[in-house]
C-alpha positions as CSV (number, residue, x, y, z in Angstrom):
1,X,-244.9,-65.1,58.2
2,X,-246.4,-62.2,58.0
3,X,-245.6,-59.2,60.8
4,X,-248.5,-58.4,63.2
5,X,-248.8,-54.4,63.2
6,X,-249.0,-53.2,67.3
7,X,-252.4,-52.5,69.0
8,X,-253.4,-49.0,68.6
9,X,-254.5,-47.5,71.6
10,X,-257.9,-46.3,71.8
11,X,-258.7,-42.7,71.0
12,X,-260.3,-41.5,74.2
13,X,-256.7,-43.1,76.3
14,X,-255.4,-40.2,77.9
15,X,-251.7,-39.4,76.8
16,X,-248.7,-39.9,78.6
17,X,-247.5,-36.1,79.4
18,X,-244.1,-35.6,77.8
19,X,-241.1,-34.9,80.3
20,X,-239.1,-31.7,79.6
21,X,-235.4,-31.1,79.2
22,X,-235.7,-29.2,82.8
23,X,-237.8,-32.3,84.7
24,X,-236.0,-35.0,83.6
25,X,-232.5,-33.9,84.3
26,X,-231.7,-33.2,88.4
27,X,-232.0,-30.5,90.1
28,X,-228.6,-28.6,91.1
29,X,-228.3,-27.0,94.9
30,X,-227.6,-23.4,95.1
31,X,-224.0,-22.2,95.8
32,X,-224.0,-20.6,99.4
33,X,-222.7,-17.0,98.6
34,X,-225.8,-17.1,96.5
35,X,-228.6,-17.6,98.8
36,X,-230.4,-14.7,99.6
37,X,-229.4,-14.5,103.5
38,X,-226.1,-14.0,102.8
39,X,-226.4,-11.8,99.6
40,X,-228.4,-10.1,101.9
41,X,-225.6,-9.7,104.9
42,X,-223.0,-9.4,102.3
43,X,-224.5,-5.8,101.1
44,X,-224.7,-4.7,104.6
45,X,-220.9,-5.6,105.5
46,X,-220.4,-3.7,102.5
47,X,-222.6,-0.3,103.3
48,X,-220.8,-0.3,107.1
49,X,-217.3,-0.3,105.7
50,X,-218.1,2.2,103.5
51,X,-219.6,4.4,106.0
52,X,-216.6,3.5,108.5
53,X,-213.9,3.8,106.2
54,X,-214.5,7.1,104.0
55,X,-213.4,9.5,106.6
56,X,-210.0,7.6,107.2
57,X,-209.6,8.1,103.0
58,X,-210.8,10.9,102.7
59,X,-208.6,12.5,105.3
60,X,-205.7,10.1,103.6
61,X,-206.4,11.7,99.7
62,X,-206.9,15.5,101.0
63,X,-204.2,17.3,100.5
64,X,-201.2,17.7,103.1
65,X,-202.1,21.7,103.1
66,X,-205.1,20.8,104.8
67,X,-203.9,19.7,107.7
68,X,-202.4,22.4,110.7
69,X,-198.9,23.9,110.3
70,X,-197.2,23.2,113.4
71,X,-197.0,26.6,115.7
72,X,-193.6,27.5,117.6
73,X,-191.1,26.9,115.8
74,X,-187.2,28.3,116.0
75,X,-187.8,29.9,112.2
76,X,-191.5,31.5,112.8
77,X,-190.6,34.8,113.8
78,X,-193.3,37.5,113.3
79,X,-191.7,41.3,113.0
80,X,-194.7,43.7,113.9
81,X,-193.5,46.5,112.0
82,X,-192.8,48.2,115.0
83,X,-189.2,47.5,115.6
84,X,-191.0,44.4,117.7
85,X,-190.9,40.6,116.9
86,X,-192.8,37.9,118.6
87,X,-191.3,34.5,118.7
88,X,-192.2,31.1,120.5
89,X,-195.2,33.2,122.1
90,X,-193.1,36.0,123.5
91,X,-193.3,39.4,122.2
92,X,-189.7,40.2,123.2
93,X,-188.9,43.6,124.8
94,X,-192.3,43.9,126.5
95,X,-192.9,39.8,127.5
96,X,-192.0,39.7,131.2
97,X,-190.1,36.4,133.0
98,X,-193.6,35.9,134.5
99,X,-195.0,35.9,131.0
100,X,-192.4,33.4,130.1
101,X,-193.4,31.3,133.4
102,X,-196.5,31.4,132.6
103,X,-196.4,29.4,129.0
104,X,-193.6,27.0,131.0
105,X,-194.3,26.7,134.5
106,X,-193.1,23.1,134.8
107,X,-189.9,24.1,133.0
108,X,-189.4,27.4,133.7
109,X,-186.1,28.4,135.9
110,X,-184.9,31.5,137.4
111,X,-181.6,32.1,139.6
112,X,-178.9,34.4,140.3
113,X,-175.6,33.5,138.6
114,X,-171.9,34.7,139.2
115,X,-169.6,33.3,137.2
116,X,-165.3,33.7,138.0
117,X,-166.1,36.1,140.7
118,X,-167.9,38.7,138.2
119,X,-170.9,40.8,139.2
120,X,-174.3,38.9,139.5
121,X,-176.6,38.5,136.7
122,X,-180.2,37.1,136.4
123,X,-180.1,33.8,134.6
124,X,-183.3,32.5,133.3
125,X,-184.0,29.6,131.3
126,X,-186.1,26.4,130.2
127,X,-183.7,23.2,130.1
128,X,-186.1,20.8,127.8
129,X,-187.5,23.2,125.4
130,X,-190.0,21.8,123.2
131,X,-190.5,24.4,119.7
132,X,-193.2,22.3,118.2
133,X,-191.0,19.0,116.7
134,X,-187.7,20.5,117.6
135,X,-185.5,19.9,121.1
136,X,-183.4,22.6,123.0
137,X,-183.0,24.9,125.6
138,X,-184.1,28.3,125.9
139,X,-182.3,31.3,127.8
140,X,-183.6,34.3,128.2
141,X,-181.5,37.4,128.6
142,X,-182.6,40.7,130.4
143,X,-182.0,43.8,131.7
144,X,-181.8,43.8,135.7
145,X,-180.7,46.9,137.5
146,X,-177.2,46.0,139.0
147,X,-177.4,47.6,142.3
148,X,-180.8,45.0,142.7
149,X,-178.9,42.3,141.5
150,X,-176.2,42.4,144.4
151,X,-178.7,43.1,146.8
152,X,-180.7,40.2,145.8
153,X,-177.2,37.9,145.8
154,X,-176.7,39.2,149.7
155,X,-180.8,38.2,150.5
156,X,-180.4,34.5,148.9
157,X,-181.2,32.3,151.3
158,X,-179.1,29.6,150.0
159,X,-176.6,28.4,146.3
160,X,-174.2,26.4,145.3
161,X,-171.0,26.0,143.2
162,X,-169.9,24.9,140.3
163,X,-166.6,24.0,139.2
164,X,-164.4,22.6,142.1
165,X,-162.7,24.6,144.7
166,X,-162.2,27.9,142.5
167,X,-165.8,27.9,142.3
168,X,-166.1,28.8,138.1
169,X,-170.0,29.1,138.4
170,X,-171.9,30.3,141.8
171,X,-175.6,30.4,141.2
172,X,-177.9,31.7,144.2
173,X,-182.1,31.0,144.9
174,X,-184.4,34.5,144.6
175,X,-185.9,35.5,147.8
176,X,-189.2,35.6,147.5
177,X,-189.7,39.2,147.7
178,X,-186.7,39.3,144.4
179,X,-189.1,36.6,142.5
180,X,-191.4,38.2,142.3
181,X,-189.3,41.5,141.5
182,X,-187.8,39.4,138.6
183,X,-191.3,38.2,137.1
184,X,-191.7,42.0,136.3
185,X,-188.6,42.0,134.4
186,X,-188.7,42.7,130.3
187,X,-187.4,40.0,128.2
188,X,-184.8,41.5,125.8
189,X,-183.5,38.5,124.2
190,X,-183.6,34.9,123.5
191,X,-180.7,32.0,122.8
192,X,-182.7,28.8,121.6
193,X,-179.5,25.7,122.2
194,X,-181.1,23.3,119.6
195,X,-179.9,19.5,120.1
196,X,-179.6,18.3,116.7
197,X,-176.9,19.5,115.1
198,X,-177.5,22.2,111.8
199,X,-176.2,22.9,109.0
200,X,-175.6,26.0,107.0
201,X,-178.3,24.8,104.5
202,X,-181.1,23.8,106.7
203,X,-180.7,27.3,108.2
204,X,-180.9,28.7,104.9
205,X,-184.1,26.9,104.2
206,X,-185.5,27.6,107.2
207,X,-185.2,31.1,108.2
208,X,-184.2,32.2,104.0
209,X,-180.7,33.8,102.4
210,X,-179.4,35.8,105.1
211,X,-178.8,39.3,104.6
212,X,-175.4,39.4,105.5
213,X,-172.8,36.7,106.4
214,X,-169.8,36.5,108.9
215,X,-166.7,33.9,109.3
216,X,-164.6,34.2,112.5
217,X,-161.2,33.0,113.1
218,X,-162.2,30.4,114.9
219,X,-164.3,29.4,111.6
220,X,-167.7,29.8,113.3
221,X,-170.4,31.2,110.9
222,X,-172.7,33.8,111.4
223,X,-175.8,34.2,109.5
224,X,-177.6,37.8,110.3
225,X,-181.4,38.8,109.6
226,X,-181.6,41.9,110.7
227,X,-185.2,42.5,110.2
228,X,-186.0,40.2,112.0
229,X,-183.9,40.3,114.6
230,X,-182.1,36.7,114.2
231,X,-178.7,36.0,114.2
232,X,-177.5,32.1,113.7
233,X,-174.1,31.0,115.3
234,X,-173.1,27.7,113.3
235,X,-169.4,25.9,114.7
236,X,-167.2,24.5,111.7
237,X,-167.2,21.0,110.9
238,X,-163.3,20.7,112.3
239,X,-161.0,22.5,114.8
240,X,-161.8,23.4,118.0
241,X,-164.8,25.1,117.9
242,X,-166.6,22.3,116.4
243,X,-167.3,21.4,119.3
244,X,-169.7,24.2,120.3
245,X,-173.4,24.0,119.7
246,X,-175.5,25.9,117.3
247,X,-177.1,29.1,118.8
248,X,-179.9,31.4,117.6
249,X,-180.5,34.0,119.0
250,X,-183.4,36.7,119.0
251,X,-184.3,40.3,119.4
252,X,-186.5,43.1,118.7
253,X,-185.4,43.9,114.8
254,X,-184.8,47.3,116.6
255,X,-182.4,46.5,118.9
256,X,-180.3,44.3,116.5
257,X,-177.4,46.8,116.0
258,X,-177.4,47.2,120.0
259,X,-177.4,43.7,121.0
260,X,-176.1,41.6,118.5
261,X,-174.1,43.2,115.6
262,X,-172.3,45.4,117.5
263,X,-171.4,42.5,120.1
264,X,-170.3,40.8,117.1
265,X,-168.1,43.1,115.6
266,X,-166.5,44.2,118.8
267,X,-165.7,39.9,119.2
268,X,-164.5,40.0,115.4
269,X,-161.9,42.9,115.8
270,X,-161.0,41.6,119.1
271,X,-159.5,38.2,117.3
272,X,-158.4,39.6,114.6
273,X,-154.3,39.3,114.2
């Protein structure tokens, strides 16, 4: 049997359109982070943190220089040039006790001591002495007329003693009239007590090579800087006097001879066998 060839369709049918790749497959849903809403707040989370956060890392990738030295501390002694030096705000030899009052007045004490019976002497000091990041206590030393000094012992309107019956340590209150008599008073020198305990190398780094350097019999080291007026007391690691506590003290670079070599040699000849 012969095959029957398919009706053509007419010419003026109108073709069937022809279904793309694109149509015919389904449509997929756009993932959430990409929508434009969230694109959109994404970029703005992103400009805030920036703006927050550059001055945190900028202030974290500048150099350490930038930042302030810390002020006051035992080793920042300023000679003038002078035969003066000014350390922990106190130009010593022309700072007064009212000067010193007035940078501690929370802290700031002032009494009359006798100690074993000896004449009186004006003790002044600040118990919790804060040099920047370092602890102590500060004494300050001066010169007080001693005919004042007993007549301010017999005006003290009240004291008390220290050390048992014998009474080691008698410490009287200033009139008010002596106060303010002792706020006029120069400071000549300074003993800064630090609580931690140093070393001979810290104190090296710190305040430099010392121009000269002194061993007792007792083993404590001295480290002298003349010119600047600083001499650093430092107890051995063993015996006896390792028990004492570091000292520095201070003076006017032009009183060093005066009040601290000359003390210290008359001490070293003193113990010497």
């Amino acid at each position: 049997m012969a095959e029957v060839p398919a009706p053509k369709p007419p010419d003026n049918a109108p073709e069937s359109p022809a279904l793309s790749d694109d149509a015919a497959a389904p449509r997929r849903a756009t993932a959430w982070w990409q929508r434009p809403i969230v694109l959109s707040l994404g970029i703005t989370l992103l400009l805030l943190a920036l703006a927050l956060g550059w001055p945190l890392l900028r202030w974290q990738l500048s150099p350490h220089d930038a930042a302030p030295a810390a002020q006051g501390l035992p080793w920042q002694v300023q000679a003038d040039g002078a035969g003066g030096s000014t350390v922990f705000g106190l130009h010593l030899g022309s700072a007064t006790l009212g000067d010193a009052e007035g940078l501690w007045p929370q802290d700031f004490k002032v009494a009359l001591i006798s100690v074993q019976g000896q004449a009186p002497a004006l003790e002044a000091y600040v118990e919790s002495f804060q040099a920047a990041f370092v602890n102590g206590k500060l004494v300050m030393s001066v010169a007080a007329d001693p005919d004042w000094l007993r007549q301010a012992w017999d005006r003290s309107p009240r004291g008390e003693v220290e050390g048992g019956r014998e009474g080691a340590v008698r410490r009287r209150e200033l009139a008010p009239q002596d106060l303010d008599a002792a706020r006029r008073i120069a400071v000549s020198a300074l003993a800064f007590i630090p609580a931690a305990r140093l070393d001979e190398a810290t104190v090296v780094q710190r305040f430099g090579p010392p121009t000269q350097r002194h061993v007792g019999a007792d083993g404590v080291v001295q480290l002298l800087y003349p010119e600047r007026g600083v001499a650093v007391a430092l107890p051995p690691a063993e015996g006896e006097a390792a028990r004492a506590k570091p000292v520095i003290q201070y003076v006017a670079p032009r009183d060093f001879e005066r009040l601290l070599r000359a003390p210290l040699q008359a001490a070293q000849a003193a113990s010497a066998p």
